[in-house]
Each structure stands twice: as structure tokens, then as C-alpha cells.
VMD Tcl script that draws the C-alpha trace (Angstrom):
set ca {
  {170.40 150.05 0.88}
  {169.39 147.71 -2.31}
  {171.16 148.60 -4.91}
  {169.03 146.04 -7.23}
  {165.95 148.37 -6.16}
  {167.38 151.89 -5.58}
  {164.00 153.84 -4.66}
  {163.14 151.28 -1.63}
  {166.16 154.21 -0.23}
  {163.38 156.35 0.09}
  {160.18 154.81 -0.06}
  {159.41 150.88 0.39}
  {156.52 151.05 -1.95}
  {155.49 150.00 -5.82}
  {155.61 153.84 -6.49}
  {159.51 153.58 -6.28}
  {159.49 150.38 -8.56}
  {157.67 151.81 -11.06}
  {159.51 155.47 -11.23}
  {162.50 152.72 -11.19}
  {161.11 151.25 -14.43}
  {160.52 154.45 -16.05}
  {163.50 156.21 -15.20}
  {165.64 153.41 -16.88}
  {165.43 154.65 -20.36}
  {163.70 157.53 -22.66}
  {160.85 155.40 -24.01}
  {157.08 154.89 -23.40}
  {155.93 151.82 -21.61}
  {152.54 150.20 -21.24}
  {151.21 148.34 -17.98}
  {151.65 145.18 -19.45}
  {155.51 146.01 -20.31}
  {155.81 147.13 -16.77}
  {154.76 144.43 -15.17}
  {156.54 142.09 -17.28}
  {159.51 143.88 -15.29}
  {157.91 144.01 -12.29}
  {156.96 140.21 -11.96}
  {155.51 140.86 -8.60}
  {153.16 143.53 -8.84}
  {149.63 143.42 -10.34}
  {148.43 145.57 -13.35}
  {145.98 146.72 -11.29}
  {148.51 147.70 -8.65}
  {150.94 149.35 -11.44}
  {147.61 151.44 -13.09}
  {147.01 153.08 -9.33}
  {150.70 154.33 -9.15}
  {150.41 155.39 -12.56}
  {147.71 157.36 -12.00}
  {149.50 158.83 -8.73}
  {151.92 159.56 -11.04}
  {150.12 161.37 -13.62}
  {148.45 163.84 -11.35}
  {151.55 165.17 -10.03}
  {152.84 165.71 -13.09}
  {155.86 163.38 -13.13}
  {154.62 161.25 -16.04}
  {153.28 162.03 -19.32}
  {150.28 159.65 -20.68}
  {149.15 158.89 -24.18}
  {146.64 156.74 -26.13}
  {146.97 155.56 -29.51}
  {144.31 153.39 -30.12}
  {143.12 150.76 -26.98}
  {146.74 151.28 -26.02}
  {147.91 153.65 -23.36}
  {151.69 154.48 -22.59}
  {153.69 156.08 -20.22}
  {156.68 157.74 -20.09}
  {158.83 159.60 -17.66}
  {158.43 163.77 -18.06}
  {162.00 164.78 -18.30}
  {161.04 168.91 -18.09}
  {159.35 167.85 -14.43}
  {161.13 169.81 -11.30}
  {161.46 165.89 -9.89}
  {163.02 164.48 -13.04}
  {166.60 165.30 -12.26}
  {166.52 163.28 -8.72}
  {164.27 160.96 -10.16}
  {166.50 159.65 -12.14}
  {169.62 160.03 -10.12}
  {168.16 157.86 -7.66}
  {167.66 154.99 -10.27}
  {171.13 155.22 -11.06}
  {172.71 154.82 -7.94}
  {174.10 151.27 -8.51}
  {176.05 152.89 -11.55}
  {176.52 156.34 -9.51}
  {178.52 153.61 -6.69}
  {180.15 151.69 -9.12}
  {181.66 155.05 -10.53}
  {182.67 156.12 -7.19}
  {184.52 152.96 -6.40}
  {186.41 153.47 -9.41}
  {187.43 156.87 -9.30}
  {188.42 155.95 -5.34}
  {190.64 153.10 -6.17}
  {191.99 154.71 -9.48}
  {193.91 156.70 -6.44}
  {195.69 153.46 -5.68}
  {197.97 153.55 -8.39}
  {199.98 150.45 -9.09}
  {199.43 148.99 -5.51}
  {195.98 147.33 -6.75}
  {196.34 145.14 -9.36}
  {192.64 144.08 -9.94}
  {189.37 145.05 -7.46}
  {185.79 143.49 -8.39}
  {182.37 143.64 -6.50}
  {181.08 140.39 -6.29}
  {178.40 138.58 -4.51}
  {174.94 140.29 -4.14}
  {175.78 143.05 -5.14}
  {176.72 142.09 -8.09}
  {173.96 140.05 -9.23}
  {170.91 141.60 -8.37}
  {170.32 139.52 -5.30}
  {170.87 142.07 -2.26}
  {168.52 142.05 0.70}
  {168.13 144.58 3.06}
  {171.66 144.51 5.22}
  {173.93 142.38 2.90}
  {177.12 142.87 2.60}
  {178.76 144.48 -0.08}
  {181.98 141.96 -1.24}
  {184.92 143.51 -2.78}
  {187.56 141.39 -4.15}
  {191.02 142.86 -4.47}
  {194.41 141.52 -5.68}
  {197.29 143.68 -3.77}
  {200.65 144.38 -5.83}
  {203.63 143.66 -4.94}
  {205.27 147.10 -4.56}
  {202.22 148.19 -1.98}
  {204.07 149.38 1.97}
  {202.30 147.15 4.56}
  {201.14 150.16 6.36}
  {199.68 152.17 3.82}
  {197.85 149.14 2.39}
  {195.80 148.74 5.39}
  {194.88 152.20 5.57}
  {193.51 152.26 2.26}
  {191.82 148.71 2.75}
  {190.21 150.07 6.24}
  {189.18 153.36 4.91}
  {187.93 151.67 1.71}
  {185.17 149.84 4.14}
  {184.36 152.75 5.73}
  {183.48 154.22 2.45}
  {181.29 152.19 1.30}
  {179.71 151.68 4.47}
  {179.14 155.69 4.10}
  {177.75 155.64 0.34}
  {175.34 152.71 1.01}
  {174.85 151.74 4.27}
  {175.83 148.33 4.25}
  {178.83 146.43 5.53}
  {181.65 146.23 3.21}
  {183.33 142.77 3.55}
  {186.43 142.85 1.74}
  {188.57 139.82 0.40}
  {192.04 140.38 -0.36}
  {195.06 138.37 -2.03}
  {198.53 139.66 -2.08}
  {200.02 139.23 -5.76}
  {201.51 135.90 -4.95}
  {198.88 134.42 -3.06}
  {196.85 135.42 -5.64}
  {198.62 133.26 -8.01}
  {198.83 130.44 -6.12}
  {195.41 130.03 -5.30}
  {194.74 130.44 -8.78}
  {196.95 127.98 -10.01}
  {194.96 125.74 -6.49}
  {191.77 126.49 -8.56}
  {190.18 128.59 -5.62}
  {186.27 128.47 -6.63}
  {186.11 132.10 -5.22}
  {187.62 133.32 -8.69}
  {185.73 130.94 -10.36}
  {182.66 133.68 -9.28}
  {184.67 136.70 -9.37}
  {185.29 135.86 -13.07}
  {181.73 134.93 -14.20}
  {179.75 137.20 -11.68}
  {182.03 140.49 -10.80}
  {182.42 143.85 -11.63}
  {185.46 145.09 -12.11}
  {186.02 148.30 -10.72}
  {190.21 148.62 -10.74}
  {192.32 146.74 -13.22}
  {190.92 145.03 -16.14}
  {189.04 141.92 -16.52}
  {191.41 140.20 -18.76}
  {194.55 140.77 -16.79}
  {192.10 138.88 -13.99}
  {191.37 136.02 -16.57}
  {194.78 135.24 -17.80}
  {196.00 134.40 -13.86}
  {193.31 131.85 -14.42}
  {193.74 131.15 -17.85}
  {198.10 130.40 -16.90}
  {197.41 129.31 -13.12}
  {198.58 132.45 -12.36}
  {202.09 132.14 -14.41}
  {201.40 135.21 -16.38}
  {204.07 138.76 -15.56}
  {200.57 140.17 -14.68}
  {200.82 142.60 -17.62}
  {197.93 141.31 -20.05}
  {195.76 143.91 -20.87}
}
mol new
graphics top color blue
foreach p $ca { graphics top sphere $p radius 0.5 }
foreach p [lrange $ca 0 end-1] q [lrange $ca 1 end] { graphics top cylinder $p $q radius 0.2 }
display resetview
């Protein structure tokens, strides 16, 4: 799946960009504000699905003026799904969370970087996780977790999960190396375990911090 464009899950067509648009916050748009979104797509193209739209229901239409807006109808049957589907990047990112909250102390920091984390997926990326394994984690049990971790994500999405992982120490010392990897991680990811400026400081010190910034 893209998780940049959520509704091409279900249907490849403007219809799902637009419902995509609309489901992104309680407010009226106009064509013109759509397609200021939705670079691609014509106003002519966005007025058809619109229109779609408004016949079964799913959108409510008004006219002040020359002006005519648009605006998701929250009361509709399809709302509810509608808009669950538009938040399944967030809906993911919560999951991964909640998963690796499970971890305890044995992950010290976990980030999805890449395309996923930019906006850029195509259709079969990868999804790239970055962790940073503690110390106290048993050998065994890591690579359970790590192993069932891909399989998870290949379950919630559909696409491969390519995970990077540093042990504490090597963490550090590639750090201190100035791996560009982090260099990414820190401008680009999303953290999903840890905090951000635990991640930083490593970089910040070279990786001579206790690892207990907050």
C-alpha cells in the first residue's frame, strides 16, 4: 500500500484523492483549493468526482455567492470508514508504537525512515525501520521480536519491512564515525519508540552521552 495516498488501497482513482482531501479536516473546500493539493488533477477532473460525490450523499455542497464549497458529510453511513481510511498512515504509526512500547528497555530508539516517511512511497517500497538495540536485550529474544516485527508490518501494509538495526555500542560508534544514515534518520524519521532527543544527543556527543537524555 501507499501510505502517502491511503484510498489508492481501495480504488486507484481521483475519487480516492479527493475523499483523501476532504477527509483531512472539518472544513469546506473549493475546486480551486483542491487542486492546489492535488497538483495533478484538473478542475475539471475534481468537479466530476465532486459531483459523484454529491449524489451519493457523501458530500455536502454550498454556494455563497460565484463560490461553491464542499465539505465532507460527517452524519453519512460512509463517513466513519471514510475517514479511517485517510488516516491509515497515522492509524500504522500508532500501531508501531503501541507494538514496540512492548519492548521495554531492550529498544532504545526505533524511527521509520525512508519513503515512508516522506511522502515518497511507490507501489511495493519498502517500509525502513531504524532501531537502536539496548544493551540488556537476550540475543534470542531480540531476533524474535526483530523477525516478527517484519512480519507485522508486512501484515498491516503489505509491503516489505526492511529493518536496520544497531546494537547500543555500535550505535555509538558509528555515530561518533558520522554514519550519513543518522544524518536522515534525524532530519527525515519518525520516531515511533524512544524519543527524538535521546536520538540527537548520540549525535550531538558522538555518541558519548549515558543514553539517558530525555
Amino acid at each position: 500500500m501507499l501510505l502517502n495516498k491511503p484510498f489508492a488501497t481501495v480504488t486507484p482513482t481521483l475519487d480516492g484523492d479527493v475523499l483523501a482531501v476532504l477527509a483531512s479536516a472539518e472544513a469546506t473546500f473549493t475546486i480551486s483549493g483542491i487542486q492546489r493539493i492535488l497538483t495533478t488533477a484538473s478542475g475539471e477532473g475534481i468537479r466530476k468526482v465532486l459531483n459523484r460525490l454529491i449524489a451519493q450523499g457523501v458530500l455536502l455542497h454550498d454556494k455563497v455567492g460565484r463560490t461553491h464549497t464542499y465539505q465532507l458529510n460527517i452524519e453519512h453511513l460512509a463517513a466513519e470508514p471514510i475517514i479511517a481510511l485517510a488516516r491509515l498512515n497515522s492509524t500504522f504509526l500508532s500501531r508501531l508504537e503501541q507494538h514496540l512500547d512492548e519492548w521495554g528497555t531492550t529498544l532504545r530508539y526505533a524511527a521509520v525512515f525512508g519513503s515512508a516517511a516522506t511522502g515518497r512511497m511507490r507501489l511495493g517500497s519498502d517500509i525502513d525501520l531504524f532501531l537502536v538495540r539496548g544493551t540488556d536485550s537476550d540475543d534470542d529474544v531480540w531476533e524474535q521480536r526483530v523477525t516478527e516485527l517484519a512480519r507485522l508490518v508486512t501484515a498491516w501494509t503489505g509491503n516489505d519491512g526492511r529493518i536496520v538495526e544497531y546494537a547500543e555500542d555500535e550505535f555509538r560508534a558509528a555515530a561518533a564515525a558520522g554514519e550519513p544514515l543518522f544524518d536522515d534518520v534525524s532530519k527525515q524519521g519518525l520516531t515511533v519508540a524512544g524519543t527524538r532527543a535521546w536520538f540527537n544527543a548520540q549525535l550531538r556527543t558522538g555518541g558519548g552521552s549515558d543514553g539517558r537524555t530525555t
